[in-house]
C-alpha positions, 0 to 999 in steps of 0.5 A: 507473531514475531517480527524479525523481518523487515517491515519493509516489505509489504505482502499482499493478502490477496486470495478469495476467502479469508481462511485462505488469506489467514493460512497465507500470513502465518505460512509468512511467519519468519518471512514477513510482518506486515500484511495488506488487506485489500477490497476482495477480503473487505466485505467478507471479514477483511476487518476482523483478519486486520484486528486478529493479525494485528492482536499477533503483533503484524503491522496492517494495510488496509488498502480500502481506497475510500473515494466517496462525498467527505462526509462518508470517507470521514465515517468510513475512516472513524470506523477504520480506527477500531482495527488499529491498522498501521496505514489505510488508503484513500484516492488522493482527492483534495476533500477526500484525503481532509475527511479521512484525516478528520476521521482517523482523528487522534488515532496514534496507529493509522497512517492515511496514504492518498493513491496517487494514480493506479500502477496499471494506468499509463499515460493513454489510459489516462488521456482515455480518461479524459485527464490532461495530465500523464502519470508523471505530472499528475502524480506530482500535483497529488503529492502536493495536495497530500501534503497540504491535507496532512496525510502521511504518505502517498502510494505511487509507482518505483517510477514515480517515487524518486522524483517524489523523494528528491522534491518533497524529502521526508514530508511525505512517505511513498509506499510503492505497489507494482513491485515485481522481483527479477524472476517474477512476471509483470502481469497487469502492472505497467509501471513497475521496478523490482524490491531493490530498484523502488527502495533505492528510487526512495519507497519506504515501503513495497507491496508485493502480491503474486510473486509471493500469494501465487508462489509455489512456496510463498515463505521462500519468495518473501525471504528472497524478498527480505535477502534482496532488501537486506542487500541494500 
């Protein structure tokens, strides 16, 4: 698999059956080169479509959202490792993000990205929730403790990463799901921009699902994508 597309975008392998999801990568060949895995694919050979498109030369996300007592998010990571992923997710708790650190080791492909708060969360779900921050201040104290654990980046929404970019710089990287292309649907997402918005707002990376895994001709909609992205 050849990359001549920019990397920028990231298209979410999010169909349920891993034959279906393969079939979806190689229709992107030309379109797009990095490709997320996410928990519907883990438990039924996400980890060996990982290392079968990364053996092709695409770039990997395997966006697993570890969350679990450190000693299990450390093996769980150390295990992670044989994919020779380009990024993996994990909650960004304090402890958390320290044990994926500990177990992505010397590994000198893995990036960890600490998910800040969901992109279908709001400021009222939130408070449902019984936090007494909103998205905004908690997504901010998140990246600060990313920062201090040594992760790479963080996941956080197009509303989100501008604020980010402007205090912290390039100590960290923002990857920005909730993407949604101007002549796509919002879905389930509530805080959303389009490819052009969240790059420009300073995402190094957007991830976009069903604008292009739902599309009617999904290697179109990722070049509209990548034309959008070029245009910048």
């Amino acid at each position: 698999m050849t990359n001549p597309v920019s990397d920028k975008l990231i298209v979410a392998l999010d169909l349920p059956e891993v034959p279906a999801a393969r079939a979806l990568a190689e229709r992107l060949e030309g379109a797009a080169s990095f490709f997320k895995i996410g928990l519907q694919l883990m438990p039924i050979g996400g980890m060996d479509l990982a290392i079968a498109l990364k053996e092709r030369g695409a770039k990997i996300f395997l966006d697993f959202k570890f969350h679990d007592i450190p000693a299990t998010v450390e093996k769980a990571t150390r295990t992670v490792t044989r994919a020779k992923a380009d990024y993996l997710t994990v909650h960004a708790e304090p402890a958390v993000m320290r044990a994926a650190v500990a177990g992505r080791g010397d590994d000198p492909h893995l990036k960890i990205l600490g998910v800040t708060v969901l992109t279908s969360y709001d400021d009222a779900m939130l408070t449902e929730m019984g936090y007494a921050y909103g998205a905004r201040d908690l997504v901010l104290r998140r990246v600060e403790q990313a920062i201090a654990c040594g992760v790479e980046g963080v996941i956080a929404s197009p509303h989100e990463a501008e604020e980010i970019k402007q205090r912290f710089g390039d100590a960290i990287e923002v990857v920005t799901p909730g993407v949604r292309p101007v002549w796509s649907t919002k879905d389930d997402q509530a805080r959303v921009a389009t490819p052009a918005d969240a790059i420009r707002n300073g995402a190094a990376r957007i991830v976009v699902g069903r604008p292009v895994n739902a599309a009617d001709d999904p290697h179109a909609a990722a070049l509209r994508i990548q034309e959008e992205i070029r245009g910048l």
